[in-house]
VODRENPA-581813 format. One record per atom (N, C-alpha, C, O): z, y, x; residue in three letters. Coordinates in nm, 3 decimals, m for minus. Each point is the difference from the previous one (the first is absolute). Layout:
N
ATOM      zz      yy      xx res
ATOM       Z       Y       X ALA
...
//
This chain:
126
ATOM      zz      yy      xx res
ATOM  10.535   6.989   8.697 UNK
ATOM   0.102   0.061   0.083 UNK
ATOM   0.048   0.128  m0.069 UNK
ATOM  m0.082   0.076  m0.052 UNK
ATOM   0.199  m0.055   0.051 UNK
ATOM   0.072   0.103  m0.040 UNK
ATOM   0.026   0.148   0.103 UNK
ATOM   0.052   0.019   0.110 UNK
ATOM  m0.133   0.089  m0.236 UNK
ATOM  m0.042   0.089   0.144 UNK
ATOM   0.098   0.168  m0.072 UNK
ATOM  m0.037   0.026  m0.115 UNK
ATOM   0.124   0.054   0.162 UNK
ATOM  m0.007   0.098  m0.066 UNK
ATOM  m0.088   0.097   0.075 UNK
ATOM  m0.046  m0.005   0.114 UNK
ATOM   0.035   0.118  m0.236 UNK
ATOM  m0.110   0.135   0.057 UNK
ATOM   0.058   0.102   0.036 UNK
ATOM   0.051   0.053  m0.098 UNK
ATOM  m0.035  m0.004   0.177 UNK
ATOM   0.076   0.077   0.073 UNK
ATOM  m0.106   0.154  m0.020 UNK
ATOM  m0.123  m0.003  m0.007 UNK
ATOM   0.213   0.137   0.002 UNK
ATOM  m0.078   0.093  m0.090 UNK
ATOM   0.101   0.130   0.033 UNK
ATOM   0.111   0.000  m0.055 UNK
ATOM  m0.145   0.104   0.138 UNK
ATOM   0.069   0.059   0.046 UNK
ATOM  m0.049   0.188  m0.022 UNK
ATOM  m0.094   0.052   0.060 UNK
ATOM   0.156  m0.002  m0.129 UNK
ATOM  m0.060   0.101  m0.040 UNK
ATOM   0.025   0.140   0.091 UNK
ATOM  m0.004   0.116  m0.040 UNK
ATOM   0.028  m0.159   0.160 UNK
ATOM  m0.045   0.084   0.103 UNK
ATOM  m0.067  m0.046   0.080 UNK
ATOM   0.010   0.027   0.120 UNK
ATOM  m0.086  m0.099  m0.164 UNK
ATOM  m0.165  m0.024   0.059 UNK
ATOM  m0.066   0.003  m0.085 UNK
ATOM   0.034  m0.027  m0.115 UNK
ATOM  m0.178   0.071   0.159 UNK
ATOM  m0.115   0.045  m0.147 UNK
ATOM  m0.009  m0.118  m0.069 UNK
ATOM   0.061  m0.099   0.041 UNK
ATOM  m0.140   0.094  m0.159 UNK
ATOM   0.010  m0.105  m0.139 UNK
ATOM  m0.141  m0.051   0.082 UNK
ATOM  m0.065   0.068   0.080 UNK
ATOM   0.033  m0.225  m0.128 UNK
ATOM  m0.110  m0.030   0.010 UNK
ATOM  m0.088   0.043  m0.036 UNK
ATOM   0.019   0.019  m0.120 UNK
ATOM  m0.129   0.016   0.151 UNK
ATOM  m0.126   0.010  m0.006 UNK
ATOM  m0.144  m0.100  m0.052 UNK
ATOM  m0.123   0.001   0.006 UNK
ATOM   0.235  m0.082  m0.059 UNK
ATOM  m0.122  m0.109  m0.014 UNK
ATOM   0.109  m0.158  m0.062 UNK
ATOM   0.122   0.012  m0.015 UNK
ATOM  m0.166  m0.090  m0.001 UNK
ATOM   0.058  m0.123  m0.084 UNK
ATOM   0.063  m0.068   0.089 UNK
ATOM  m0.036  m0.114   0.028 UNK
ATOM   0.159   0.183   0.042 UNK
ATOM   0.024  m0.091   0.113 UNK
ATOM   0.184   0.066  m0.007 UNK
ATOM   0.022   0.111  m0.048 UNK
ATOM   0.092  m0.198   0.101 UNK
ATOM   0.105   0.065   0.040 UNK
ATOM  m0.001   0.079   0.162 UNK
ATOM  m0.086  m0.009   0.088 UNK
ATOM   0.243   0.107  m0.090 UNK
ATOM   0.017   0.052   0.042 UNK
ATOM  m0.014  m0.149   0.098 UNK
ATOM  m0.109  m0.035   0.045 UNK
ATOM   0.262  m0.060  m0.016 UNK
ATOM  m0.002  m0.094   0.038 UNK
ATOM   0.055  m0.144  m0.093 UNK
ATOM   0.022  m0.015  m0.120 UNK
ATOM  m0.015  m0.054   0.208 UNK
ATOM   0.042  m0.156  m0.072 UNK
ATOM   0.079  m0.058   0.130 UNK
ATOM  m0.013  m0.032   0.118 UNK
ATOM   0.105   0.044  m0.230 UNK
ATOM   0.156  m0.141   0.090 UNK
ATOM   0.005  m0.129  m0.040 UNK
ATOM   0.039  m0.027  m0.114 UNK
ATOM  m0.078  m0.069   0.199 UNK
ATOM  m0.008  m0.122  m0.013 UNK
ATOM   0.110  m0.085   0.100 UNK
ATOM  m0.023  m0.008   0.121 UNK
ATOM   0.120  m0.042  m0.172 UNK
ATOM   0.067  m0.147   0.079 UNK
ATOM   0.072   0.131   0.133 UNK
ATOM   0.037  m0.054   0.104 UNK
ATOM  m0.021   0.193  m0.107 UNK
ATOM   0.118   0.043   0.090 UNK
ATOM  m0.212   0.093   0.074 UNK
ATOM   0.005   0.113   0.050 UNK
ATOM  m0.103  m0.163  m0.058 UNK
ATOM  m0.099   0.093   0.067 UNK
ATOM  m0.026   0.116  m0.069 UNK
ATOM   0.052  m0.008  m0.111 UNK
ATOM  m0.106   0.108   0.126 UNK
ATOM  m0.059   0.100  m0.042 UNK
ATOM  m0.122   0.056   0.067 UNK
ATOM  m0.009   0.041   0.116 UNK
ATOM  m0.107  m0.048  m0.230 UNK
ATOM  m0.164   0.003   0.023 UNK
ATOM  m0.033   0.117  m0.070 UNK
ATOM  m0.023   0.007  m0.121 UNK
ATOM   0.024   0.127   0.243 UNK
ATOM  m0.013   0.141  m0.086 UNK
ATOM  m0.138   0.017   0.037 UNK
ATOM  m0.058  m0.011   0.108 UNK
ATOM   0.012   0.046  m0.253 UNK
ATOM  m0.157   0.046   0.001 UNK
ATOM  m0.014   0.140   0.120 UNK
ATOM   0.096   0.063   0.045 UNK
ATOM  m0.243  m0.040  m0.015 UNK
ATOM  m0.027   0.106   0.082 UNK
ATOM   0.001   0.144  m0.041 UNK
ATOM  m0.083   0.047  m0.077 UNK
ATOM   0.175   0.017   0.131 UNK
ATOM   0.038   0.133  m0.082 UNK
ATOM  m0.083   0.100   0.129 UNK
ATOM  m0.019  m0.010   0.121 UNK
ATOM  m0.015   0.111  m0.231 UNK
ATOM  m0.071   0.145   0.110 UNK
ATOM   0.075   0.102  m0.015 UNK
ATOM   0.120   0.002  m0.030 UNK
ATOM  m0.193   0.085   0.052 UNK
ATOM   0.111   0.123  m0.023 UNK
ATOM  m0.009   0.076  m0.083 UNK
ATOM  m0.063   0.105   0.015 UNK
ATOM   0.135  m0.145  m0.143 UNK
ATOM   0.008   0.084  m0.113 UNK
ATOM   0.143   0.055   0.026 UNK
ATOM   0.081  m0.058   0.071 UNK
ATOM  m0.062   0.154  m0.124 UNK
ATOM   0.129   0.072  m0.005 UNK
ATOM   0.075  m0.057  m0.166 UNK
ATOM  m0.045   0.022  m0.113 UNK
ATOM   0.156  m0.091   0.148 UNK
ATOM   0.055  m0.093  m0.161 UNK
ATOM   0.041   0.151  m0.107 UNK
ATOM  m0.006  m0.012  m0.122 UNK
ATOM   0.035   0.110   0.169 UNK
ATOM   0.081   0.125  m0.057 UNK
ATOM  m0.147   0.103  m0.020 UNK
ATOM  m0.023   0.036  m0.116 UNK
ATOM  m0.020  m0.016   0.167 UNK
ATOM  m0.126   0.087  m0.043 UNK
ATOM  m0.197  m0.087  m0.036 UNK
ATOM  m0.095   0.044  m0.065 UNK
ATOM   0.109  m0.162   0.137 UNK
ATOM  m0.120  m0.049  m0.069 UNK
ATOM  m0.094   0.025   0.080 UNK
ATOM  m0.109  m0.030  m0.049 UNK
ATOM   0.101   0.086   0.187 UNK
ATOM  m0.093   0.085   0.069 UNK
ATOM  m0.011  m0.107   0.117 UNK
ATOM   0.093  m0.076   0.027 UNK
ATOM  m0.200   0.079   0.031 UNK
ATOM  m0.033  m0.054   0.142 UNK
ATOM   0.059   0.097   0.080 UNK
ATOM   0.021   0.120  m0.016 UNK
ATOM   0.007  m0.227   0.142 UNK
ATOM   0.060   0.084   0.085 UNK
ATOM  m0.082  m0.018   0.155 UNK
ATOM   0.016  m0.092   0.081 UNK
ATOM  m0.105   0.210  m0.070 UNK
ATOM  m0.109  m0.055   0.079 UNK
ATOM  m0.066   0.106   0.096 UNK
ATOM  m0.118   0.003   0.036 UNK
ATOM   0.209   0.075  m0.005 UNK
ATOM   0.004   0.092   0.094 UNK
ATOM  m0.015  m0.009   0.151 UNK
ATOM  m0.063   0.084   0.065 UNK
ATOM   0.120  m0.187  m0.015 UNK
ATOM  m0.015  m0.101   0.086 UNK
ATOM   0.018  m0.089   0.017 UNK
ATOM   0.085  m0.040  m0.080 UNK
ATOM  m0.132  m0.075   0.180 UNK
ATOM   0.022  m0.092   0.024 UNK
ATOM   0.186  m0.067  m0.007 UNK
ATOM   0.043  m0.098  m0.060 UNK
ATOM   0.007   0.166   0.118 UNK
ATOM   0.115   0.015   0.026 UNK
ATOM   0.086  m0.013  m0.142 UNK
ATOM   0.088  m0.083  m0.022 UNK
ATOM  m0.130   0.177  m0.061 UNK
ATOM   0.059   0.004  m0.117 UNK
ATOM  m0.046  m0.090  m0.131 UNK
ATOM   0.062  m0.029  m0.103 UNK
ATOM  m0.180   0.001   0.142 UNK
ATOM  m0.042  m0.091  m0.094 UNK
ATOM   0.102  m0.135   0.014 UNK
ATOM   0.079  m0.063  m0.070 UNK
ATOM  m0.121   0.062   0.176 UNK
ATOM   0.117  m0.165   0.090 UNK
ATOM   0.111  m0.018  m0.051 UNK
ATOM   0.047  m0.101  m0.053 UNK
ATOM   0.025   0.268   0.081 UNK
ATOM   0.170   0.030  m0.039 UNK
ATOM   0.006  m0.089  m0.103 UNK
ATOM   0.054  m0.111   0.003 UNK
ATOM  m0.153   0.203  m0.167 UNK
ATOM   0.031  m0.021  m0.123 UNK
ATOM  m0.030  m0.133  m0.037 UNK
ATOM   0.063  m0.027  m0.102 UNK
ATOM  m0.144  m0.086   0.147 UNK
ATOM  m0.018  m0.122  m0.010 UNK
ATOM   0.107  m0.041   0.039 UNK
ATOM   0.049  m0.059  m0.097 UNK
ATOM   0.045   0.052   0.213 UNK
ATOM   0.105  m0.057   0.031 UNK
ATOM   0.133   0.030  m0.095 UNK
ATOM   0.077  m0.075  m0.060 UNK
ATOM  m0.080   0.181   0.070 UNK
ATOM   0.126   0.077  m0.103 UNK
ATOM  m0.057  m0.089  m0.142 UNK
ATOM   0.103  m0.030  m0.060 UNK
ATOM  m0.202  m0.015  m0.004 UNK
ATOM  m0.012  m0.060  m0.117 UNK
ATOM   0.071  m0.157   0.015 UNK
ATOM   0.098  m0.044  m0.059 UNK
ATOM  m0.193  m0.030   0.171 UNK
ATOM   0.078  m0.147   0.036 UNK
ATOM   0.133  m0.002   0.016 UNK
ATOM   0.060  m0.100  m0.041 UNK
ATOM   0.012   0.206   0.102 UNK
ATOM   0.150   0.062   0.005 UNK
ATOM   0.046   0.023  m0.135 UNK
ATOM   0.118   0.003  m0.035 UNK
ATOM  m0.212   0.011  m0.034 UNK
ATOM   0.091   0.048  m0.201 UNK
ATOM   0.012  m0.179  m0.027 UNK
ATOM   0.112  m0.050   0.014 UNK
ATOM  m0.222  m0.034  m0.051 UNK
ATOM  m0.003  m0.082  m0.050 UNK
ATOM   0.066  m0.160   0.067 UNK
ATOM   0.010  m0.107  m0.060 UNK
ATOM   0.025   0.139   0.197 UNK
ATOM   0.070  m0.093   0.082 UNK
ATOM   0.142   0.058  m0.058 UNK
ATOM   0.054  m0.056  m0.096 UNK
ATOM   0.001   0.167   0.155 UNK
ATOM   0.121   0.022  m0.098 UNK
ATOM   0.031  m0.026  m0.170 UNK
ATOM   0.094   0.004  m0.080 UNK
ATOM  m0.209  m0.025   0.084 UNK
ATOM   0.024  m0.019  m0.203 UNK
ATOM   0.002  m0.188   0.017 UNK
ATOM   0.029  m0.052  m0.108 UNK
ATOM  m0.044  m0.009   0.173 UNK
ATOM   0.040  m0.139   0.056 UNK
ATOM   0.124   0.005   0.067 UNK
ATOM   0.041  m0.108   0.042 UNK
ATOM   0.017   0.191  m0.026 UNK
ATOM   0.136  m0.040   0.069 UNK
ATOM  m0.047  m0.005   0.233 UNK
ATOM   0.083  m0.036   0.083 UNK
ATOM  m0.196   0.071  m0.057 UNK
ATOM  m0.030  m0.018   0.105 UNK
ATOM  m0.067   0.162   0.079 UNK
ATOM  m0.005   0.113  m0.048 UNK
ATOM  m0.026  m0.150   0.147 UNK
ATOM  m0.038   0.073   0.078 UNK
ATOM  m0.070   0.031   0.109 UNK
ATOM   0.093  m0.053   0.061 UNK
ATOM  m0.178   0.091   0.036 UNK
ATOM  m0.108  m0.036   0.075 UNK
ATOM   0.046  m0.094   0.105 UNK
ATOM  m0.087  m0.021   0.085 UNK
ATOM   0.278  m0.088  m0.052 UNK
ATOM  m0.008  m0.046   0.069 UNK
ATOM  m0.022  m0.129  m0.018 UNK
ATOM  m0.001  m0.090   0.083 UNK
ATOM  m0.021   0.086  m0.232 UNK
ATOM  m0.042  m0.109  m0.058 UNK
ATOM  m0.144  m0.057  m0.030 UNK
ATOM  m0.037  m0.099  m0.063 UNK
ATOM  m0.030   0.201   0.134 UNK
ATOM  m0.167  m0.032  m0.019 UNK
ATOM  m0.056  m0.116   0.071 UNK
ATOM   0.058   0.016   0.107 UNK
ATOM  m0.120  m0.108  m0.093 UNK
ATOM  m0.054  m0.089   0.062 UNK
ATOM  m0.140   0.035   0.066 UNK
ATOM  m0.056  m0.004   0.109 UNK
ATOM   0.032   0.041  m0.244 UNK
ATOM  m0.201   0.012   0.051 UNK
ATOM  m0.025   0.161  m0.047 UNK
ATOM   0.077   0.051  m0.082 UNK
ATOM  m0.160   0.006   0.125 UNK
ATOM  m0.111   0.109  m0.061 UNK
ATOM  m0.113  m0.036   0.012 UNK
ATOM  m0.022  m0.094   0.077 UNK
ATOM  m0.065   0.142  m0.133 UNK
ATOM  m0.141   0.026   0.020 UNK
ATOM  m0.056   0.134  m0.044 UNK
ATOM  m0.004   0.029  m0.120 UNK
ATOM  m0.041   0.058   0.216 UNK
ATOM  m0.051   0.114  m0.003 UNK
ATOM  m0.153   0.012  m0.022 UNK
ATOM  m0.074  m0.088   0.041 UNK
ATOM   0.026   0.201  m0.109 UNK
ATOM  m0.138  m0.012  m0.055 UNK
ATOM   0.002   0.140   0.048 UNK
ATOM   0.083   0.089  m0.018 UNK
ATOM  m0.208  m0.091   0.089 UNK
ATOM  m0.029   0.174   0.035 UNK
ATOM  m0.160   0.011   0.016 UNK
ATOM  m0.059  m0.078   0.076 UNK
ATOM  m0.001   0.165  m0.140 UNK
ATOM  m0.124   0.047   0.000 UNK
ATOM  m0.069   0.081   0.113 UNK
ATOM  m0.116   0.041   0.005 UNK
ATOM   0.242  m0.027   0.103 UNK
ATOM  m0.073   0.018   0.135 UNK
ATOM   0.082  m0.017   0.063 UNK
ATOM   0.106   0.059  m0.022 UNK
ATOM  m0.119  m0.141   0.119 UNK
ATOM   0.123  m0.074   0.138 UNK
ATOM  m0.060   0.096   0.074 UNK
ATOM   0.025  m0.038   0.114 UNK
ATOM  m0.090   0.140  m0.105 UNK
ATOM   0.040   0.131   0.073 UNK
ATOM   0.159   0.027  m0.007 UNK
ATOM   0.070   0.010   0.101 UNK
ATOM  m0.038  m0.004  m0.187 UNK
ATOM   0.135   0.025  m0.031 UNK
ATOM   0.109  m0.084   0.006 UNK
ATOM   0.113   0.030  m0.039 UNK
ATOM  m0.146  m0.142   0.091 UNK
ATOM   0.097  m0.068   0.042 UNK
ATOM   0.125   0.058   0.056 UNK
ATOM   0.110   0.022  m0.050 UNK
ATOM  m0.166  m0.003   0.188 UNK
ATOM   0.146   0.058   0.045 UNK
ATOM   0.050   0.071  m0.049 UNK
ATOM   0.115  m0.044   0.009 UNK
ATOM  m0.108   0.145  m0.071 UNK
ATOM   0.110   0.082  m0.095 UNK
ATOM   0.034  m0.087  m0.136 UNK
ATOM   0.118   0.004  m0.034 UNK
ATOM  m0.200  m0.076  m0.041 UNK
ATOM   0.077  m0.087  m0.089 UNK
ATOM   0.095  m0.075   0.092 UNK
ATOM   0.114   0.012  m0.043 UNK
ATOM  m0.119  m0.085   0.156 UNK
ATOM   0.084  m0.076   0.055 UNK
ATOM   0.087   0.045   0.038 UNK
ATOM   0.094  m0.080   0.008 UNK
ATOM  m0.072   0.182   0.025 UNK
ATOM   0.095   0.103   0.011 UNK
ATOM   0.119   0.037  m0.045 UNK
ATOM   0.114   0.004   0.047 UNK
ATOM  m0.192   0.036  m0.202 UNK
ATOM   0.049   0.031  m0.078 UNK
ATOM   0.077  m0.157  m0.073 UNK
ATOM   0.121  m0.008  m0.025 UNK
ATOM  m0.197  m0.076   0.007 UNK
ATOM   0.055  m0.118  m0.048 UNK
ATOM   0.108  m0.073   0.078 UNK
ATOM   0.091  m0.059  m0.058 UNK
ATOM  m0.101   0.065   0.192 UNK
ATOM   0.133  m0.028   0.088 UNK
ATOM   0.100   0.023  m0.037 UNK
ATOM   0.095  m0.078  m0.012 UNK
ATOM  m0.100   0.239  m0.023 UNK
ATOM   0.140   0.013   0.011 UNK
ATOM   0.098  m0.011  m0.137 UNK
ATOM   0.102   0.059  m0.036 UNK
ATOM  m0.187  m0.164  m0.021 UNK
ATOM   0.127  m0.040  m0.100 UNK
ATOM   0.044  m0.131   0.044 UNK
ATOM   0.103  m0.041  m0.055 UNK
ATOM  m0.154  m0.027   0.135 UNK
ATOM   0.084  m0.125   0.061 UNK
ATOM  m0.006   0.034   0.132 UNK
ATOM  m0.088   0.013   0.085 UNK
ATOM   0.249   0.001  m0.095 UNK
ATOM   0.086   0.063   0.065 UNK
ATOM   0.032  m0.112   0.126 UNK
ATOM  m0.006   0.041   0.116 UNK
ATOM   0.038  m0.170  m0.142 UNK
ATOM  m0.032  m0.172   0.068 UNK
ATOM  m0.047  m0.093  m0.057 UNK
ATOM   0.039  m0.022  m0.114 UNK
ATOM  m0.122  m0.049   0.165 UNK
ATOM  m0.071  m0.142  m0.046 UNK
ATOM  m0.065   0.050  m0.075 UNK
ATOM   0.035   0.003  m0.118 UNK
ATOM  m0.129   0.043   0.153 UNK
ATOM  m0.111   0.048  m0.106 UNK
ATOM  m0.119  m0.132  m0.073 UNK
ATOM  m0.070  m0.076   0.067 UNK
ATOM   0.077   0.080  m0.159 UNK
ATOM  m0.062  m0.086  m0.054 UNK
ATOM  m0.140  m0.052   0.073 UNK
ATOM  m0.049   0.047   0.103 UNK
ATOM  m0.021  m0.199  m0.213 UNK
ATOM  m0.114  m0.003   0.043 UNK
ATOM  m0.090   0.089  m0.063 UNK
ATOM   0.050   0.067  m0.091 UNK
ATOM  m0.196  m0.047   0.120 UNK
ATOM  m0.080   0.107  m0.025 UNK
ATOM  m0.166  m0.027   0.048 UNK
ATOM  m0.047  m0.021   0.112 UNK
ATOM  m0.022   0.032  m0.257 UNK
ATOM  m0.122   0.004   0.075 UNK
ATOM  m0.090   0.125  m0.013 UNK
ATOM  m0.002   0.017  m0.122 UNK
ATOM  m0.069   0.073   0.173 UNK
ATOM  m0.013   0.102  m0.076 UNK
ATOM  m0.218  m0.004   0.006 UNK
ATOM  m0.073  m0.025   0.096 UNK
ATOM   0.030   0.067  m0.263 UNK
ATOM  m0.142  m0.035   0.028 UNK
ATOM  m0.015   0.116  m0.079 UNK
ATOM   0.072   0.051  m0.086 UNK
ATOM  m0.216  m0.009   0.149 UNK
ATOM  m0.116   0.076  m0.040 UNK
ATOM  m0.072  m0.019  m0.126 UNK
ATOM  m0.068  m0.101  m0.017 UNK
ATOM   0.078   0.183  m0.063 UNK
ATOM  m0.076   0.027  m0.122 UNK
ATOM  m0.120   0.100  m0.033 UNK
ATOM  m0.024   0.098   0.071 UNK
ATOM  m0.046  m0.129  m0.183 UNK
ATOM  m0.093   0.068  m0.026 UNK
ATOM   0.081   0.155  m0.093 UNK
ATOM   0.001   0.119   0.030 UNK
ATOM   0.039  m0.171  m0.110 UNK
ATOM   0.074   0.075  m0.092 UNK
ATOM   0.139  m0.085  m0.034 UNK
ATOM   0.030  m0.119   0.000 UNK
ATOM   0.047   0.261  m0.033 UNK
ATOM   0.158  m0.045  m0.092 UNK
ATOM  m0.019   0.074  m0.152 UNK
ATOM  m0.077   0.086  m0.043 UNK
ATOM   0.171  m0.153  m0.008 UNK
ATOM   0.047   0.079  m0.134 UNK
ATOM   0.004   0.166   0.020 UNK
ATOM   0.056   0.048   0.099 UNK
ATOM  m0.108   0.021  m0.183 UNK
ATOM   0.059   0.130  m0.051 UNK
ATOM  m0.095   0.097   0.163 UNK
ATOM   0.014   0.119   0.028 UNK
ATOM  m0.107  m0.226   0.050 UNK
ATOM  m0.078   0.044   0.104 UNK
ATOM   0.119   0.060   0.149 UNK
ATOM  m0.031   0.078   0.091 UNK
ATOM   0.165  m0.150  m0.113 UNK
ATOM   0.105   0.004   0.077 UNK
ATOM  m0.061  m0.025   0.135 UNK
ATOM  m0.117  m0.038   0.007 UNK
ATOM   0.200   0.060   0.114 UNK
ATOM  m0.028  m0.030   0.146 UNK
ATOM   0.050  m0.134   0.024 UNK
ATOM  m0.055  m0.080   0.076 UNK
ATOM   0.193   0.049  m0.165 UNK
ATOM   0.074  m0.126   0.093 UNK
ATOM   0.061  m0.044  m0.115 UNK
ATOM   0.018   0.096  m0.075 UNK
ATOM   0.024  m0.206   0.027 UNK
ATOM   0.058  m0.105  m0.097 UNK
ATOM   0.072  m0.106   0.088 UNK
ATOM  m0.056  m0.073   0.082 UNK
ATOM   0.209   0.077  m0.115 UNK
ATOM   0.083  m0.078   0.082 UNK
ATOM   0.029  m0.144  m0.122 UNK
ATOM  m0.033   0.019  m0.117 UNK
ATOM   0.072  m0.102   0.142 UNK
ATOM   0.065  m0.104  m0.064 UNK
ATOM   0.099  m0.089   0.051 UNK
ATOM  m0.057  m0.051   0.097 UNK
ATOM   0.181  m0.002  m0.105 UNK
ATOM   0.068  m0.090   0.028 UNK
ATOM   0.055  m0.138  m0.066 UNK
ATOM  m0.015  m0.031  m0.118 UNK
ATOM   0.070  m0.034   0.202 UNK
ATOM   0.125  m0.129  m0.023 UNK
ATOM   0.100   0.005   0.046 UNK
ATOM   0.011  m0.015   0.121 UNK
ATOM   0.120   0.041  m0.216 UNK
ATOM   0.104  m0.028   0.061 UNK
ATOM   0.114  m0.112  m0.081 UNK
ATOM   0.015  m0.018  m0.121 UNK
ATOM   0.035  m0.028   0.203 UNK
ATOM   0.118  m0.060  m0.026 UNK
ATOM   0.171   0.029   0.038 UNK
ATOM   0.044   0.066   0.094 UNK
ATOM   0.046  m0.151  m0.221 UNK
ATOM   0.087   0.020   0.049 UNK
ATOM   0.071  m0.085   0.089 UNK
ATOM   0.105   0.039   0.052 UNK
//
């Protein structure tokens, strides 16, 4: 199958042997981004709240570098190292779908990359 790599340089660079995302047949399968800051390199981890922001604002760089945008998401899956915090990630994650908010499953971890709170990932299509 014929896939391009989609690579958006206002979202941080991978971290590891993997793309930003991959467009396949009109889908797009974006790896799980945290909150690195793409312009300074820094975690952004002050709070809950802001950690969330900067994860979303990244899926927001690399969906636009596809030609798309969060109303095109289908699925997420959220990774958080304490569903204490749920409700303010959910919160915070709401309010970028604005209607029809995608599907979503969100699970509990031991650890994330870089010892992050929350790692988002999506699917979208056009």
């Amino acid at each position: 199958m014929a896939h391009t790599i989609i690579n958006s340089t206002k979202a941080p660079a991978p971290i590891g042997p993997y793309s930003q995302a991959t467009l396949a047949n009109g889908t797009l399968y974006v790896s799980g981004q945290i909150a690195l800051n793409a312009e300074s390199g820094n975690l952004v981890n002050d709070s809950i709240e802001n950690e969330t922001h900067q994860v979303m604002q990244n899926l927001q760089a690399i969906l636009a570098e596809a030609g798309m945008d969060f109303s095109n998401v289908l699925k997420c899956t959220i990774f958080v190292k304490d569903l204490n915090n749920f409700g303010k990630i959910n919160e915070t994650y709401g309010s970028y779908f604005t209607s029809n908010p995608p599907a979503r499953e969100t699970v509990e971890v031991s650890r994330l990359p870089k010892d992050v709170n929350v790692e988002i990932s999506c699917i979208a299509a056009k």
